[in-house]
N, C-alpha and C positions, 0 to 999 in steps of 0.2 A: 538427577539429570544434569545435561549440558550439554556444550555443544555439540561436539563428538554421538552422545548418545539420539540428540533431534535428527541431529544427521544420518545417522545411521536407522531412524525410523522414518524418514521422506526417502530414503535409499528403498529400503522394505513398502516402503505404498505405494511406488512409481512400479516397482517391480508386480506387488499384487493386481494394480491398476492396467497392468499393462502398457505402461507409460514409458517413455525413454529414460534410461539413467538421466541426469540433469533436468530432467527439462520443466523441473521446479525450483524457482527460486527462494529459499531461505532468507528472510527479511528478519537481520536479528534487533528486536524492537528495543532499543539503547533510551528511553524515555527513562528521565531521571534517576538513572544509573549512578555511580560512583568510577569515576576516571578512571579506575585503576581495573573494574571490574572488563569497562570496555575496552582500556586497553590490551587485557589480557584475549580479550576477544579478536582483536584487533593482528594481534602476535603472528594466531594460529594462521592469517592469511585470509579470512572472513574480510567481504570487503562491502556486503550490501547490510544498512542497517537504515533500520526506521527510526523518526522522529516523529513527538507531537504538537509541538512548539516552538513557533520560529526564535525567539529569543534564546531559546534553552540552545536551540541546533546553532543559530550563531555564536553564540559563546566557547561550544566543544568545538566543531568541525573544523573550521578555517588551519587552526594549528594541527590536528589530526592530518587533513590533508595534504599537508606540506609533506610530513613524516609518510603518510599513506597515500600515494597516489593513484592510485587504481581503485581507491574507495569510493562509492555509490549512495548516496544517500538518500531516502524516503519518506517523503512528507504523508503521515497515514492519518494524524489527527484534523479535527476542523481549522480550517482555512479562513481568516477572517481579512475580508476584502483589502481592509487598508496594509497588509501585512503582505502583496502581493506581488510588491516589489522585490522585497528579500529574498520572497521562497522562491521567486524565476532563479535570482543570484545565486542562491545555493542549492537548491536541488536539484536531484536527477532523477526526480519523476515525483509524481503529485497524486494520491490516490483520492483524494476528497474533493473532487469537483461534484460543486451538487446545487448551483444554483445560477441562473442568468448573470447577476451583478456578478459573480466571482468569474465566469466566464467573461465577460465583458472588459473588467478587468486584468485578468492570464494572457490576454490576446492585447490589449494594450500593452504592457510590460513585456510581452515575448518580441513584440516587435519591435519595443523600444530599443533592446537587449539583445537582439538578435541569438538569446538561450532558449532552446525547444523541452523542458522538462517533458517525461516520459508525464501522460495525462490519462488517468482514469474518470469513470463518472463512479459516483457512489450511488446504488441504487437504495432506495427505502422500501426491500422487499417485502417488510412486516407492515406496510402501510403506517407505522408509529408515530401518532402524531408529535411526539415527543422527540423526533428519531429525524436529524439530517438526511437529505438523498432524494433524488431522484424517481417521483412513483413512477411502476412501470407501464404505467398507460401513456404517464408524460415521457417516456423517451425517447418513442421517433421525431417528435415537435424539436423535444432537447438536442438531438444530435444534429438534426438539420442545423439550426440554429448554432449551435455551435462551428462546424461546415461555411458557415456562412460569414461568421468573427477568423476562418483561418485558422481555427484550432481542428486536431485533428485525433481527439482521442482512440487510444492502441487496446485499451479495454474498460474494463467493469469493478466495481468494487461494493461488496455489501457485509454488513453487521447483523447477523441473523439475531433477532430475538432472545434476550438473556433467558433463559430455562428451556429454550422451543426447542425442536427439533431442530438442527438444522439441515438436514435432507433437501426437504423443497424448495428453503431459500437459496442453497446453493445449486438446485437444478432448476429453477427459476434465471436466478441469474445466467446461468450456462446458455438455456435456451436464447435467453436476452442477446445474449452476446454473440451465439451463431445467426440471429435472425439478422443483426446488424453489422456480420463481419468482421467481429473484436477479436483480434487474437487472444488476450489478456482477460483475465480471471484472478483476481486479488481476494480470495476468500478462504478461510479458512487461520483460527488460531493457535493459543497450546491446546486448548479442551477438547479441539476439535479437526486439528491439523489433515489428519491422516483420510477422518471421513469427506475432509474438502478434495482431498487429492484424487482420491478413487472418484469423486464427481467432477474432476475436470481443471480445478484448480494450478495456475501457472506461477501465482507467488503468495506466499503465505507466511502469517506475522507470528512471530514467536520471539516472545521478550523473557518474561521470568523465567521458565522452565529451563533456558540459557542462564542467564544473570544470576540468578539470585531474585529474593523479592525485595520486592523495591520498596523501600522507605521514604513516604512524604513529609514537606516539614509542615 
């Protein structure tokens, strides 16, 4: 696989889904990659890619951007509060919003900064207690409240369950997100890209299946 070929299978689900050409974004997940990898990625004119670590995303990006202007970058992993100065600085859009403080936070720093990163909520579809996000009982409390700090989240974002189905977590979320007016849907990865997109999904993360696998140290 690669780029070219994910490409050409979000081409083929938009089309079975009945969806518009484009009108899913490809999020190429660049979490500890090798420079060379991403910059070959970089080449083809791909310009939205996710991160999960603010120190990792400031150390590549800055110089990337210079070279690549038109590049996009996405905060998809967790967000930890004191770290939410950088990621206003550097990103352009934030999928892991999943908690009061880190809200309370976003909206100090956006204002400080006057930078609006693109803001998803992460929901905790599988209830997990183990598992960041948003339960979906608590999210009209959450969104008001949010509303009310001045932030203005554009959609939804969830991590279905490692081995579950994910069918209902992703028409779970869907629902969520018509009930409360979210254009945005951040669901769906490599395993399960295609099934996210025929349920409605607007961006979707796909790293290795691009990349290569990834080597930790």
């Amino acid at each position: 696989m690669g780029l070219d070929d994910i490409k050409r299978r979000i081409a083929a689900a938009e089309q079975a889904a009945g969806r518009s050409p484009g009108s899913v974004t490809l999020i190429a997940v660049s979490k500890v990659q090798p420079a060379e990898r991403v910059e070959a990625v970089l080449a083809t004119g791909h310009c939205v890619f996710g991160e999960n670590y603010v120190q990792e995303a400031q150390e590549k990006w800055p110089g990337w951007r210079d070279r690549f202007p038109s590049v996009s970058v996405h905060m998809i992993g967790p967000l930890q509060s004191n770290k939410t100065r950088a990621a206003v600085a550097l990103f352009d859009a934030i999928h892991t919003l999943d908690r009061m403080t880190l809200a309370r936070k976003l909206a100090q720093q956006i204002d400080e900064q006057g930078r609006r990163p693109q803001l998803f909520v992460q929901v905790n579809t599988g209830d997990e207690p183990q598992k960041a996000g948003i339960l979906a009982d608590e999210l009209p409390g959450f969104l008001r409240s949010c509303t009310e700090l001045g932030l203005s989240p554009e959609g939804l974002m969830c991590i279905p369950p490692e081995g579950a189905d994910p069918v209902p977590h992703f028409r779970l979320l869907r629902r969520l997100a018509q009930d409360h007016g979210l254009p945005g849907l951040s669901m769906g990865m490599s395993a399960d890209f295609e099934t996210a997109i025929a349920e409605g999904a607007t961006h979707v993360r796909v790293g290795s299946a691009i990349f290569g696998a990834r080597t930790y140290a």
